[in-house]
C-alpha positions, -999 to 999 in steps of 0.1 A, spaced: 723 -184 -412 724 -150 -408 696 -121 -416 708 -90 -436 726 -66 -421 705 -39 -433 679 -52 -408 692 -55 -378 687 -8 -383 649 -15 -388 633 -14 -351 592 -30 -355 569 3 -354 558 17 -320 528 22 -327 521 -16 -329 541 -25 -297 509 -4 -280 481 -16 -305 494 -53 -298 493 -45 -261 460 -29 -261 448 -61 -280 459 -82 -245 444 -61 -226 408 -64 -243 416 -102 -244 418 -99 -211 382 -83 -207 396 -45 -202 380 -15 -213 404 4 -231 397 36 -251 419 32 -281 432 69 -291 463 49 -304 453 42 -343 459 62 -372 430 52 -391 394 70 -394 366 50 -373 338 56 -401 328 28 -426 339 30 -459 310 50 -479 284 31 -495 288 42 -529 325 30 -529 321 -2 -513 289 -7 -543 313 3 -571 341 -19 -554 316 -49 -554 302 -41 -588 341 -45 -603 338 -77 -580 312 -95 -594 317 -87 -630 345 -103 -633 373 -73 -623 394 -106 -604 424 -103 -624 458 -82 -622 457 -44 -639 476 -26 -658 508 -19 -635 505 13 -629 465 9 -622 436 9 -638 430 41 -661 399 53 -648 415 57 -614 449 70 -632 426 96 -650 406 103 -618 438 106 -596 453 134 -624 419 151 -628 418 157 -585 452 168 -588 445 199 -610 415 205 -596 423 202 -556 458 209 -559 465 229 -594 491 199 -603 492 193 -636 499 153 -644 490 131 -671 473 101 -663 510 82 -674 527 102 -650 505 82 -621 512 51 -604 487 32 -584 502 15 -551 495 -10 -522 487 22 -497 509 52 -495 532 32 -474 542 15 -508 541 46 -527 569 57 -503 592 31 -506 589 30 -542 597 67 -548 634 61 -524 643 29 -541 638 46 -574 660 76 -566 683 66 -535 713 49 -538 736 36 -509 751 62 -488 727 88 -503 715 107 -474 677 119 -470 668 147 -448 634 138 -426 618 156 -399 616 146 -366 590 137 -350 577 121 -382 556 89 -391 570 61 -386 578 44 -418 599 71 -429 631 58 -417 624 21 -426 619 27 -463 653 51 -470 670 21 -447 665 -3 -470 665 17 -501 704 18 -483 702 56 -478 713 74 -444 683 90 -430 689 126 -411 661 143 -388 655 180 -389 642 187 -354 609 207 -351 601 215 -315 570 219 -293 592 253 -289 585 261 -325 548 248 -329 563 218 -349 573 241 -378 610 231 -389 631 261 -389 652 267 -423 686 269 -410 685 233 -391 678 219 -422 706 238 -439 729 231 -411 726 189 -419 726 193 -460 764 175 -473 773 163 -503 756 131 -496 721 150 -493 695 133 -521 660 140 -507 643 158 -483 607 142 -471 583 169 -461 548 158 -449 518 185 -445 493 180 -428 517 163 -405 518 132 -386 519 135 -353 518 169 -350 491 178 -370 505 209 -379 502 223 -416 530 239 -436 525 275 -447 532 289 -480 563 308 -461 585 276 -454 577 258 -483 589 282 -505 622 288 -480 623 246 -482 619 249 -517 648 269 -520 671 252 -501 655 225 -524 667 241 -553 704 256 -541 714 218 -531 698 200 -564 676 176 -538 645 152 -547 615 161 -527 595 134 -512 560 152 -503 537 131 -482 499 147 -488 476 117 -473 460 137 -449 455 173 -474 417 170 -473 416 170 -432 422 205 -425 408 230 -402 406 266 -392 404 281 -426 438 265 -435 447 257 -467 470 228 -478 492 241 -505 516 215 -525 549 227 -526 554 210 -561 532 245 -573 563 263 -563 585 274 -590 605 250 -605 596 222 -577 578 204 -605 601 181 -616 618 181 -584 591 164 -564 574 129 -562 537 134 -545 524 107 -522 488 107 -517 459 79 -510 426 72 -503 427 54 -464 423 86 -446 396 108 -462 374 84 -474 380 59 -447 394 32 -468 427 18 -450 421 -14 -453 419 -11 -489 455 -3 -496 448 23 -522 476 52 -523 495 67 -556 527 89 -564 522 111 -590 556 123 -604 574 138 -636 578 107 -663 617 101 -655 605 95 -623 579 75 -628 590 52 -652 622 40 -629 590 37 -598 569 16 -619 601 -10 -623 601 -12 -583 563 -11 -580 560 -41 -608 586 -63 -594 570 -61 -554 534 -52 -557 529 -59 -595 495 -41 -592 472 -27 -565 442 -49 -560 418 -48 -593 385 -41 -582 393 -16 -547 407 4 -579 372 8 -593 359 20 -556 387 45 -550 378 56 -589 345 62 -578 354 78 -547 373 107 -565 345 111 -590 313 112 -572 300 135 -541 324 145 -516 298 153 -494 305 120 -474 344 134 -467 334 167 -458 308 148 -434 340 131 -418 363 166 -415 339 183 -399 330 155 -371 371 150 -372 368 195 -364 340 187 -337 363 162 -319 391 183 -323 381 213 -306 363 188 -279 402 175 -269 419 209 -271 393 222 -246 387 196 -223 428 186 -223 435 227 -217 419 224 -186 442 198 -172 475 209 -154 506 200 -170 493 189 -206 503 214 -228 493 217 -269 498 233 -302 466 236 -316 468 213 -346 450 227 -381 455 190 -401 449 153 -397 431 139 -368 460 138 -338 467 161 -312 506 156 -304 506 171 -259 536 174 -243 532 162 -206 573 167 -200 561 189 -168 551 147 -153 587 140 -150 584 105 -170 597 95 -201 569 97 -231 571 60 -234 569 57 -189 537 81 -194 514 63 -223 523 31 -204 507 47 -167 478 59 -192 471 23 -203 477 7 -172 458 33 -148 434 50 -168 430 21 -198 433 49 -224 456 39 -250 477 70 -268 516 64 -283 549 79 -268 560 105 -289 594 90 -285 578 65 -312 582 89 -335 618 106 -328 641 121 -309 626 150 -309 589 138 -299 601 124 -264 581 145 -240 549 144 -257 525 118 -266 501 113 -297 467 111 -292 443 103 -322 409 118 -323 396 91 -347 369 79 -325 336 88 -310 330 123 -291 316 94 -265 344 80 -267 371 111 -262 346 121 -231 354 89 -212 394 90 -220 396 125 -207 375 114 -179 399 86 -168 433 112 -179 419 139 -158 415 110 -130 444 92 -134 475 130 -129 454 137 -101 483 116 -80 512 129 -103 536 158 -94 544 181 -117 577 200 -124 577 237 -121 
C-alpha cells in the first residue's frame, strides 16, 4: 500500500523534533530551560476556567451549532469592532479547533490545485502544510535580518504569476516578532488588489504588543474587506492553548464554503471551552494586560542581557513573545547551533532553519517563561560561546 503522494511534501514540524528531544533529555534527569515552546506559561484565568466548568456541569456535553455557539460568535464580532474596527456579523464567524484549524479551513475553501499562495519566510510552521494539502504551491517572500524582518514590496511582486491565489500575512509575527506598519500593509494591499488575490491574515498574537505599537488589521484598508479571511484565537492572550479555541471571521461567500470544510473535519469546536472563551472576551481584560506586560518585562530582560554577548545579534521585536538572534557570526548551521545549546548549555531554543530558508542563521528563542528562568539560560548561553570562534 502506498501513502498519498501529497504527503510525502509534508516534513513533521521542527519545532517538535526539539520539544520531543528536550522531553528525553528531562527523562533522563536533565535540567533543561525550555525557551523552545510557543505557548504562554500562565494558567488559564480563573474566571474562564469557572465559566468553562459551569457549561460543564450543566449539561453543555453535546455538539454546537457548527459554526459555534452564539454567545462566543456574538462576542468574537463585538471584539472585532471594538479592538480592531472590523465590522462582522456574528454569521459571518466560524468557531475552530485552534487557529491552526481556522487556517486550513480558509485554503481548502479557496485553493484549488496548482493555485499558488505567496507566504513569508521565515514563517510559522504550519503554513506550508495546510496550502500542501489544500493542493496549492506555496511560495516564500524572503524577509531578512537585513531588513528587520519587514518583507520588501517588490520581492513579493517579483513571485506573483498567473497561478497567484493568496497571499498569508501574519502580524505580530512568528518568529520574528516583528509588527507590520500601516506603510506595507497598505503597499501589500495593493499589490493585493492589482493581482485580484485572497488575503490570509494570521492575527493570534495582536493583543501582545509592545513599545507603543499598534496592530492594525489590514482588512481596514480600503477595499481589503471582502478580500481577506482573519484568523484569530484565544491560546495566546489568555493562555488557553490547550483549549483549541481559534475563529476566522470572513465576508459570507467565504464563510459559508469554510463552514462545509470546518463541518465535515471538526464538526464543532468543543461545547463548553466555547462558553470559557465567551467569557474571556466579555469580562475584564485586566488578567491579559497582566500577561503583556510580564511578556514586556521578560522581553527587555533578553534583549539586554543577550546584547551583551558577542556574536548574537537582534532586531528588537515589538509583538508576540520570541526573540528571533542571528548567531551566523558562530560559523554553524542554525540547526548545528540550538543542538550545541541543548547539549552544552541544556537550554532548549529552535533553529530558525525550522522556519525557512530564509531563517537559517538565526535561532528562535521564546520568552514564555519565568524572568528566573531566562536568567539561568543566558547564564549557561553566555557560558557555553565562551569556547566558540566567531567570524569577523
Amino acid at each position: 500500500m502506498n501513502i498519498a503522494d501529497r504527503m510525502s511534501d509534508i516534513p513533521f514540524s521542527g519545532i517538535r523534533k526539539i520539544l520531543e528531544k528536550v522531553n528525553q533529555m528531562e527523562k533522563d534527569g536533565r535540567d533543561v530551560v525550555r525557551l523552545e515552546i510557543g505557548r504562554p506559561d500562565f494558567d488559564t484565568p480563573q474566571h474562564i476556567k469557572d465559566h468553562a466548568i459551569a457549561a460543564l456541569n450543566s449539561g453543555e456535553v453535546h455538539y454546537s451549532s457548527n459554526a459555534g455557539i452564539n454567545a462566543l460568535k456574538e462576542a468574537i464580532a463585538e471584539k472585532l469592532e471594538r479592538d480592531n474596527q472590523l465590522h462582522y456579523s456574528s454569521s459571518d464567524i466560524i468557531v475552530t479547533a485552534g487557529a491552526n484549524e481556522a487556517v486550513f479551513i480558509a485554503m481548502m475553501a479557496t485553493l484549488n490545485p496548482g493555485d499558488e499562495v505567496l507566504i513569508p519566510d521565515p514563517s510559522w510552521v504550519a503554513y506550508y502544510p495546510c496550502a500542501t494539502m489544500a493542493g496549492a504551491k506555496p511560495v516564500p517572500y524572503p524577509t531578512t535580518f537585513k531588513n528587520g524582518f519587514i518583507p520588501r514590496i517588490e520581492d513579493i511582486e517579483k513571485r506573483v504569476t498567473d497561478k497567484t491565489k493568496m497571499i498569508v500575512i501574519n502580524s505580530p509575527h512568528n518568529p520574528t516578532g516583528v509588527v507590520y506598519d500601516r506603510q506595507i500593509l497598505s503597499e501589500i494591499a495593493a499589490l493585493v488588489r492589482r493581482h485580484d488575490l485572497f488575503v490570509l491574515s494570521d492575527e493570534i498574537y495582536e493583543r501582545i504588543i509592545y513599545d507603543h505599537c499598534h496592530h492594525l488589521s489590514i482588512a481596514t484598508l480600503p477595499d481589503m474587506h471582502d478580500r481577506t479571511i482573519v484568523v484569530n484565537g484565544m491560546s495566546k492572550i489568555y493562555s488557553m492553548t490547550g483549549w483549541r479555541i481559534g475563529y476566522t471571521a470572513a465576508p459570507k461567500l467565504m464563510t459559508d464554503v469554510m463552514l462545509k470544510v470546518h463541518q465535515n473535519t471538526i464538526a464543532c469546536a468543543n461545547t463548553f471551552a466555547q462558553f470559557g472563551a465567551a467569557a474571556a472576551l466579555t469580562s475584564s481584560q485586566a488578567c491579559a494586560d497582566k500577561m503583556v506586560a510580564e511578556f514586556n518585562e521578560r522581553r527587555d530582560y533578553l534583549i539586554e542581557a543577550l546584547g551583551t554577548i558577542k556574536g548574537i545579534n537582534i532586531v528588537r521585536p515589538q509583538g508576540a513573545f520570541y526573540l528571533f538572534a542571528d548567531i551566523s557570526s558562530f560559523g554553524m548551521t542554525s540547526e548545528q547551533f540550538a543542538t550545541y545549546l541543548l547539549e552544552e548549555a541544556e537550554v532548549a531554543v529552535v533553529p530558525g532553519s525550522a522556519f525557512g530558508q530564509c531563517g537559517e542563521g538565526c535561532i528562535r528563542m521564546s520568552y514564555a517563561n519565568s524572568l528566573h528562568n531566562l536568567k539561568r539560560a543566558v547564564s549557561r548561553i553566555a557560558k557555553a560561546l565562551e569556547s566558540l570562534s566567531i567570524s569577523a
